[in-house]
PDB file of N, CA, C and O in Angstrom:
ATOM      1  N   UNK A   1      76.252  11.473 -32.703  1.00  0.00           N
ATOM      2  CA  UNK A   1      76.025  12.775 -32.073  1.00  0.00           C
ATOM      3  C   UNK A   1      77.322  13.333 -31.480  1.00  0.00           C
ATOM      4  O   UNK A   1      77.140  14.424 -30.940  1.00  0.00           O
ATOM      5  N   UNK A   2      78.364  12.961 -31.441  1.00  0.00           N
ATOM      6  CA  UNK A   2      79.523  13.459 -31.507  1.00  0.00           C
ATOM      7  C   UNK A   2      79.753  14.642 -31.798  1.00  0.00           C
ATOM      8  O   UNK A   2      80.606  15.185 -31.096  1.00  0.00           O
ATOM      9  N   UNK A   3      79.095  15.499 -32.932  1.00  0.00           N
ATOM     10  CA  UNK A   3      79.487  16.909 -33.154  1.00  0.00           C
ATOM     11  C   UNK A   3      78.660  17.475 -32.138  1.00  0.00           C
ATOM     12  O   UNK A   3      79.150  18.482 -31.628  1.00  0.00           O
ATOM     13  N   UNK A   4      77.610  17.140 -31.720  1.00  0.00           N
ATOM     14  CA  UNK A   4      76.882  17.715 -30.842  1.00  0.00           C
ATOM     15  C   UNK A   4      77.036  17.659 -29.146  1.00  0.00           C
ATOM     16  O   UNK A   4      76.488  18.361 -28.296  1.00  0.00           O
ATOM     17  N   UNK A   5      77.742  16.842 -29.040  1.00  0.00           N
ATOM     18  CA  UNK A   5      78.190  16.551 -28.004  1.00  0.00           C
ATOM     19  C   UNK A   5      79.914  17.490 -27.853  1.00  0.00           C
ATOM     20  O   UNK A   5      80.449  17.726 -26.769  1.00  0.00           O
ATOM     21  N   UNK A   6      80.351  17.785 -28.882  1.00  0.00           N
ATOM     22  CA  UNK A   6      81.262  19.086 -28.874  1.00  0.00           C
ATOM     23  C   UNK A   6      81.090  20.108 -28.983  1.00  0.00           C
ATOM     24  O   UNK A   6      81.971  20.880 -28.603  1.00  0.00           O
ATOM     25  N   UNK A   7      79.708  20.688 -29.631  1.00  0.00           N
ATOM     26  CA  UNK A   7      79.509  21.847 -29.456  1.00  0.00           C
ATOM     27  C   UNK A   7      78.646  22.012 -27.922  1.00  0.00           C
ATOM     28  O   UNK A   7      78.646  23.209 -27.634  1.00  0.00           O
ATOM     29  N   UNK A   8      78.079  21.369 -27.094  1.00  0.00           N
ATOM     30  CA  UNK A   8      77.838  21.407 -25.999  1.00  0.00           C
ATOM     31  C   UNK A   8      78.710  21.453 -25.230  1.00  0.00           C
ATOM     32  O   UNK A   8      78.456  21.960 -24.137  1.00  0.00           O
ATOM     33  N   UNK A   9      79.979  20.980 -25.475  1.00  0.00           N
ATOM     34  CA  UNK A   9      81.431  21.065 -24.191  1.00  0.00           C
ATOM     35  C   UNK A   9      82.313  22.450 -24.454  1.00  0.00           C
ATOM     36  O   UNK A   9      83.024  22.980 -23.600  1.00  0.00           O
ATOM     37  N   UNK A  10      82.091  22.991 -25.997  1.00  0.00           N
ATOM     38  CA  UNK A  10      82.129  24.572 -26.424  1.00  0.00           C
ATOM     39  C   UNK A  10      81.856  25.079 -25.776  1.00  0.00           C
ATOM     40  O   UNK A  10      82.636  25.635 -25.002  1.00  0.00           O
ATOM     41  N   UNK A  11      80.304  25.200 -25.706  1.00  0.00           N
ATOM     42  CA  UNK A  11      79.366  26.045 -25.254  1.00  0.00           C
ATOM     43  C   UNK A  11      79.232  25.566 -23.163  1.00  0.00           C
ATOM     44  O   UNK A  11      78.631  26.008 -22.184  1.00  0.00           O
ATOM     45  N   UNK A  12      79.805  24.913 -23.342  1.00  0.00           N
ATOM     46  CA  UNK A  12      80.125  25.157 -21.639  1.00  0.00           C
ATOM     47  C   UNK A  12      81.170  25.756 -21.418  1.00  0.00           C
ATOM     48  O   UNK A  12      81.275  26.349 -20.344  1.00  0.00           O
ATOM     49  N   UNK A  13      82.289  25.780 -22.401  1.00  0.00           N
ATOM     50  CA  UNK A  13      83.987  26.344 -21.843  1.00  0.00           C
ATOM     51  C   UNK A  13      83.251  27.847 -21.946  1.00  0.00           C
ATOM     52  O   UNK A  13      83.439  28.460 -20.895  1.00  0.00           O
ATOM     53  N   UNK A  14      82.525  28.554 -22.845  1.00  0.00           N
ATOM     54  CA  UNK A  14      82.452  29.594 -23.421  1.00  0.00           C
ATOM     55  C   UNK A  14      81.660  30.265 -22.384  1.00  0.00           C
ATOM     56  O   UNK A  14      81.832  31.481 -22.291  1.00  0.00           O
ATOM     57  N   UNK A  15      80.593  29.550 -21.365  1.00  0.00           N
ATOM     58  CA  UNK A  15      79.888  30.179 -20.609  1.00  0.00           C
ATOM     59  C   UNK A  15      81.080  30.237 -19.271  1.00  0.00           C
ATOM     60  O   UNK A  15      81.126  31.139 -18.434  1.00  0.00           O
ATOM     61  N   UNK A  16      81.625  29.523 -19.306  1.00  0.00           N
ATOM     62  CA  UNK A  16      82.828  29.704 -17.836  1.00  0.00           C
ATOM     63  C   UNK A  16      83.679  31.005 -18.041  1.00  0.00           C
ATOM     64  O   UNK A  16      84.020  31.821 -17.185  1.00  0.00           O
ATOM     65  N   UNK A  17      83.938  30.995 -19.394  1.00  0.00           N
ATOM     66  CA  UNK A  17      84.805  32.389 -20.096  1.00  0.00           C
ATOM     67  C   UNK A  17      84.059  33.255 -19.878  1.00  0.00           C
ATOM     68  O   UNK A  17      84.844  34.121 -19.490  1.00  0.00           O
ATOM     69  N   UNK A  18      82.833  33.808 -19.823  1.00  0.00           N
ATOM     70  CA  UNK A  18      81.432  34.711 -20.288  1.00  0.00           C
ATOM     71  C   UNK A  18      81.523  35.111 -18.426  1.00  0.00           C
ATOM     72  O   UNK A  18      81.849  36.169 -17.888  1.00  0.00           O
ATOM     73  N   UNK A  19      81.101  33.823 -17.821  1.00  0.00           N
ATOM     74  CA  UNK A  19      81.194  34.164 -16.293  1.00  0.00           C
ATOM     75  C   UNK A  19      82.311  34.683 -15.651  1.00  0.00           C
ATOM     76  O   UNK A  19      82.091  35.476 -14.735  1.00  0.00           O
ATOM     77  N   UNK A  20      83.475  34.409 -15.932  1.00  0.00           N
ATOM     78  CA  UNK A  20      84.599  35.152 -15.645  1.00  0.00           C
ATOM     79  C   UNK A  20      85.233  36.589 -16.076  1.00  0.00           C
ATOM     80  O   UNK A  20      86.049  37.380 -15.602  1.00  0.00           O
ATOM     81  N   UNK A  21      84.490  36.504 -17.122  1.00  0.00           N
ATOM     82  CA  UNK A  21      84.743  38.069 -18.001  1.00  0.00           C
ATOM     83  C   UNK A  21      83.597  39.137 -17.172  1.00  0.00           C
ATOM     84  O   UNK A  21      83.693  40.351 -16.987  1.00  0.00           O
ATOM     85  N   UNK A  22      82.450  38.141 -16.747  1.00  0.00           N
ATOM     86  CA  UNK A  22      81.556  39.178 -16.404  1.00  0.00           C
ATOM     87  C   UNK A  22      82.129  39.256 -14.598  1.00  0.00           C
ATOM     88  O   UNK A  22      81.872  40.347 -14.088  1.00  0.00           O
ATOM     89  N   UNK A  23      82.561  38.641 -14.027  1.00  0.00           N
ATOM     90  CA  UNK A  23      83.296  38.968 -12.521  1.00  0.00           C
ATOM     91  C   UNK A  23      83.943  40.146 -12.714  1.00  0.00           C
ATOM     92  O   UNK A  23      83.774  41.219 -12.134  1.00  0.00           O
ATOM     93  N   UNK A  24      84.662  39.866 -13.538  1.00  0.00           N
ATOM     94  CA  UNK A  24      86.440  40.675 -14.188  1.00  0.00           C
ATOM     95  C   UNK A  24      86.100  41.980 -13.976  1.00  0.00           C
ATOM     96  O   UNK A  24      86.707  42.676 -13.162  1.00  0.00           O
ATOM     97  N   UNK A  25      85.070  42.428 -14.718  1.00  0.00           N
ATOM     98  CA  UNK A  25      84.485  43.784 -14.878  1.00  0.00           C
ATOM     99  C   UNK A  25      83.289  44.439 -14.035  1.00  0.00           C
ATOM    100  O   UNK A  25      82.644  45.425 -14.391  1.00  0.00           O
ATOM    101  N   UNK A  26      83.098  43.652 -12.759  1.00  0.00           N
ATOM    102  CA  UNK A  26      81.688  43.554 -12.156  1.00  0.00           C
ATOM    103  C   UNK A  26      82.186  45.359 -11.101  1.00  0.00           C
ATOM    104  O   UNK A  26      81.436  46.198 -10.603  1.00  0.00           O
ATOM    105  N   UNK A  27      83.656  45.291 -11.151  1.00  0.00           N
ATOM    106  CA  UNK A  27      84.240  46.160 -10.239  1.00  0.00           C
ATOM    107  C   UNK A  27      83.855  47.403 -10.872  1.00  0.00           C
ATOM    108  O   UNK A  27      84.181  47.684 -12.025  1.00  0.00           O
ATOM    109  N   UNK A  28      83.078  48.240 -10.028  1.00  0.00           N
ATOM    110  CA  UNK A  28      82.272  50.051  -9.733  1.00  0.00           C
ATOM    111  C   UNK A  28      82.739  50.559 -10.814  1.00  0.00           C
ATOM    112  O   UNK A  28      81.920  50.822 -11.695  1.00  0.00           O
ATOM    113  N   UNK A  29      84.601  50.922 -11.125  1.00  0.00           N
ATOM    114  CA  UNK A  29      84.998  51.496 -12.231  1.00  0.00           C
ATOM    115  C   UNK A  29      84.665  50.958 -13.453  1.00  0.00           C
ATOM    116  O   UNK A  29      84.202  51.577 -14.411  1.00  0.00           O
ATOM    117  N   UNK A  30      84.996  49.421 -13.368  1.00  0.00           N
ATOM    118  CA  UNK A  30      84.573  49.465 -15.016  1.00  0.00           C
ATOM    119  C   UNK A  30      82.900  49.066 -15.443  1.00  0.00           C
ATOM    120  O   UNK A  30      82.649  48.468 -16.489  1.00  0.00           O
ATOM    121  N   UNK A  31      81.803  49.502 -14.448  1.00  0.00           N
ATOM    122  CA  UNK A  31      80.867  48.984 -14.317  1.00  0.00           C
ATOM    123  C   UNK A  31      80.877  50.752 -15.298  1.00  0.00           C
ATOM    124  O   UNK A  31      80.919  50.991 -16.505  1.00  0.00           O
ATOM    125  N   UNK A  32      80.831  51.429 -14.398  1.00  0.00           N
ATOM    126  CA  UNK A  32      80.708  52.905 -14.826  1.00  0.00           C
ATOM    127  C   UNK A  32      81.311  53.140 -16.193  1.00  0.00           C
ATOM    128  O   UNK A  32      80.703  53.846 -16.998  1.00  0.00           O
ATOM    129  N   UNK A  33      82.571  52.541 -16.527  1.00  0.00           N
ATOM    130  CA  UNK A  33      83.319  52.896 -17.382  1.00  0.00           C
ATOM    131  C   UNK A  33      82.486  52.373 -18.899  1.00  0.00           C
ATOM    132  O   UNK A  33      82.329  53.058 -19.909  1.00  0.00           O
ATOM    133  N   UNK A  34      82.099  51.148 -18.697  1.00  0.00           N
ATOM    134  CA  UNK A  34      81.241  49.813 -19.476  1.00  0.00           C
ATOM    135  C   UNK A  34      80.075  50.572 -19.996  1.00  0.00           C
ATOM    136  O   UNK A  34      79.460  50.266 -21.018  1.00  0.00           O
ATOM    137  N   UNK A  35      79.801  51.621 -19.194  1.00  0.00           N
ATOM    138  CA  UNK A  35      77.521  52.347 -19.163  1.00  0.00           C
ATOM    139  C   UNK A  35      78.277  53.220 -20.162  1.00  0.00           C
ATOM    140  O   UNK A  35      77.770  53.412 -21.267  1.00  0.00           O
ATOM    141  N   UNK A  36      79.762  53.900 -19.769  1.00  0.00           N
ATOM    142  CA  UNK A  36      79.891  55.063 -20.769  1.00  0.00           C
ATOM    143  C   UNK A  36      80.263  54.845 -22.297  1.00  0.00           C
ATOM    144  O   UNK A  36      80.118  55.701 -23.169  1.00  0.00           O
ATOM    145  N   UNK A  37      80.878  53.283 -22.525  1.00  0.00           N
ATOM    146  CA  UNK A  37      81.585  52.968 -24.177  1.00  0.00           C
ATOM    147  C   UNK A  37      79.889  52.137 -24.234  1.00  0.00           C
ATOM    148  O   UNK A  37      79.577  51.810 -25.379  1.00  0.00           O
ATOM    149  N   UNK A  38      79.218  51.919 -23.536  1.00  0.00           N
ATOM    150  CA  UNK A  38      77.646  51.660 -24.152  1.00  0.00           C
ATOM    151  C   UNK A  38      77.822  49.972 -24.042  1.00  0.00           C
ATOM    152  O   UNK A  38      76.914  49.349 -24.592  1.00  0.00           O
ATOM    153  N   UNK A  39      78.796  49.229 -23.450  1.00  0.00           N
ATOM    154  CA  UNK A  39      78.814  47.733 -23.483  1.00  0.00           C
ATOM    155  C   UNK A  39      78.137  46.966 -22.850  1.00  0.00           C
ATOM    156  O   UNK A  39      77.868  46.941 -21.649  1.00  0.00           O
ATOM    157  N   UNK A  40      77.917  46.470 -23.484  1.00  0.00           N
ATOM    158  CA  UNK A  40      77.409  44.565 -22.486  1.00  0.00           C
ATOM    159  C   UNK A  40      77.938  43.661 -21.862  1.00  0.00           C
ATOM    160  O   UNK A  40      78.864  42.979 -22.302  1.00  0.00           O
ATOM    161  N   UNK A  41      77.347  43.519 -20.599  1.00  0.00           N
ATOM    162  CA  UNK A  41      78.068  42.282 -20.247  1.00  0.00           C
ATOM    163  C   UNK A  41      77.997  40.782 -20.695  1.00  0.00           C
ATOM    164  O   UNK A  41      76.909  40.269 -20.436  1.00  0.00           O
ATOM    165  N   UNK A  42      78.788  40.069 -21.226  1.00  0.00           N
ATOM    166  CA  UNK A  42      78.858  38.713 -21.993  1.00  0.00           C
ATOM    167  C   UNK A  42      77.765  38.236 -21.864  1.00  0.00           C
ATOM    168  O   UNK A  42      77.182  38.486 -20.809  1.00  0.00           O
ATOM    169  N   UNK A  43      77.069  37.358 -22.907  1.00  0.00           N
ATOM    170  CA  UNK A  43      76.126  36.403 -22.606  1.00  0.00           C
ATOM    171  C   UNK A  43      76.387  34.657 -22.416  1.00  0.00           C
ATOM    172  O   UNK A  43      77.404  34.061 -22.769  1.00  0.00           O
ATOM    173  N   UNK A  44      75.764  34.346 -22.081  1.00  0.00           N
ATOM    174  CA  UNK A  44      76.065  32.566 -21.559  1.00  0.00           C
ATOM    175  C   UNK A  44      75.241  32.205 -22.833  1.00  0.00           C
ATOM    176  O   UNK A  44      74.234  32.634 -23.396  1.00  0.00           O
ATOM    177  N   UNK A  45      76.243  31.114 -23.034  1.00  0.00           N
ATOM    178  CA  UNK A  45      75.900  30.498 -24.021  1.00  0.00           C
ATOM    179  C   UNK A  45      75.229  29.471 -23.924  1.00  0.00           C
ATOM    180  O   UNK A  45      75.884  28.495 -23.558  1.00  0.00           O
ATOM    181  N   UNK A  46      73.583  29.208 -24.211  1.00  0.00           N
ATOM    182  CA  UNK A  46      72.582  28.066 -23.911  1.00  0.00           C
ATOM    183  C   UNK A  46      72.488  27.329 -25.531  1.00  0.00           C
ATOM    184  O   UNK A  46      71.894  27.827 -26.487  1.00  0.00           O
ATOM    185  N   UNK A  47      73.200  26.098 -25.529  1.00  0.00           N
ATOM    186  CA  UNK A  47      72.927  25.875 -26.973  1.00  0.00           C
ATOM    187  C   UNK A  47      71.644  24.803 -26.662  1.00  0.00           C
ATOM    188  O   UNK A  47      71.436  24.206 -25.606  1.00  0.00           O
ATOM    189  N   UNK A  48      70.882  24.752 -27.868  1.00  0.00           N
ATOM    190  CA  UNK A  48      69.774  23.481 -27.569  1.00  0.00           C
ATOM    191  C   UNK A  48      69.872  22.657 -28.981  1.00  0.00           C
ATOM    192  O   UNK A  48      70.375  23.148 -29.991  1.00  0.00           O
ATOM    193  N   UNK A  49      69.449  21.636 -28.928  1.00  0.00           N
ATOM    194  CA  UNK A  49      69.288  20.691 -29.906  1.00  0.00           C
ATOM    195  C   UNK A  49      68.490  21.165 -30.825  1.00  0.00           C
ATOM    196  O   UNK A  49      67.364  21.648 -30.706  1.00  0.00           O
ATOM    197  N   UNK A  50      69.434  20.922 -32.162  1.00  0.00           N
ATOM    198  CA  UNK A  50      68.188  21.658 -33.711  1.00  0.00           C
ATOM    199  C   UNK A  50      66.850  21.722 -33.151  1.00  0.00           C
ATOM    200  O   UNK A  50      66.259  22.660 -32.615  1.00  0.00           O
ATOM    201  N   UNK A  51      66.402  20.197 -33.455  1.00  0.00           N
ATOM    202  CA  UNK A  51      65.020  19.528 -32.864  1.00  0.00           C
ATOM    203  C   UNK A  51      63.932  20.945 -31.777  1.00  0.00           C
ATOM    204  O   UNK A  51      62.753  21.292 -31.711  1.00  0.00           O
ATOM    205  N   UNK A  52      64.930  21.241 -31.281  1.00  0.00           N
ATOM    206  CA  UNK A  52      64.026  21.844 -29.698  1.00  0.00           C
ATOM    207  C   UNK A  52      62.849  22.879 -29.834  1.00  0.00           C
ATOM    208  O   UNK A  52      62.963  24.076 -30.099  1.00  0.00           O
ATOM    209  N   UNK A  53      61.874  22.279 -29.634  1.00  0.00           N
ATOM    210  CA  UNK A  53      60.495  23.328 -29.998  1.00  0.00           C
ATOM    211  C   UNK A  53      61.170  24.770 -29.432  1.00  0.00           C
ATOM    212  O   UNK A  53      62.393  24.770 -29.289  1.00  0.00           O
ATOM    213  N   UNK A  54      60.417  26.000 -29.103  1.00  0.00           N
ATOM    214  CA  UNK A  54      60.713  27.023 -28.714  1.00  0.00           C
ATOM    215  C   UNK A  54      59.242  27.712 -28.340  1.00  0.00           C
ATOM    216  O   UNK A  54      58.249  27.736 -29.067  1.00  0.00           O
ATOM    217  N   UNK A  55      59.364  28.194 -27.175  1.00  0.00           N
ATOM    218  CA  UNK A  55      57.744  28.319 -26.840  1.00  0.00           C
ATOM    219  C   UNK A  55      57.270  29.912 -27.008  1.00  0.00           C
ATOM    220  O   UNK A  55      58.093  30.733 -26.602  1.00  0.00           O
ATOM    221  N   UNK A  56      56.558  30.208 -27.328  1.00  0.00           N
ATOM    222  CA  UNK A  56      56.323  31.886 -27.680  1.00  0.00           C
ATOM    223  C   UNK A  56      55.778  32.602 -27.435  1.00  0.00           C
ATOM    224  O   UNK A  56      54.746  32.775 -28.083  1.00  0.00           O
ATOM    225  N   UNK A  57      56.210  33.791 -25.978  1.00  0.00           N
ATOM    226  CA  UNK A  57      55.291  34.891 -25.690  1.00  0.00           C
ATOM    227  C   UNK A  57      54.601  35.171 -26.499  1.00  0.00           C
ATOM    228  O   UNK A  57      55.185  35.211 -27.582  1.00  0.00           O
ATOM    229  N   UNK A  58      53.374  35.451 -26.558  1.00  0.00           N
ATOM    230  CA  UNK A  58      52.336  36.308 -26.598  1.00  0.00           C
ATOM    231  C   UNK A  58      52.189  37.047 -25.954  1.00  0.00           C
ATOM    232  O   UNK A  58      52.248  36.840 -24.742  1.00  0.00           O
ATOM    233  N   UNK A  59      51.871  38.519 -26.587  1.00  0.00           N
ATOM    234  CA  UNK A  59      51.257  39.214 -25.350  1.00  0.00           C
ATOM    235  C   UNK A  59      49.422  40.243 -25.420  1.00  0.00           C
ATOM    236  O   UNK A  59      48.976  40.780 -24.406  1.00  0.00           O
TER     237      UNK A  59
END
């Protein structure tokens, strides 16, 4: 499990990057600036094991 155990230490550097990008820009101007080019703020990266059921709203 080695590859998997690297893409989990990925996917942690990538959410520290994601959290810092989203501080970076948290400031009024580019909050405003962000609504007007239509952007998103980063998402965190949750990786799960192939295996992992996934549970499913209904509504």
């Amino acid at each position: 499990m080695a590859a998997w155990d690297e893409v989990e230490a990925v996917g942690r550097r990538y959410s520290e990057l994601a959290m810092g990008y989203n501080r970076l820009v948290a400031s009024p101007f580019n909050v405003l600036w962000n609504r007007r080019l239509e952007r998103q703020p980063a998402q965190v990266f949750t990786p799960e094991h192939p295996g992992a059921l996934h549970a499913v709203d209904v509504l």
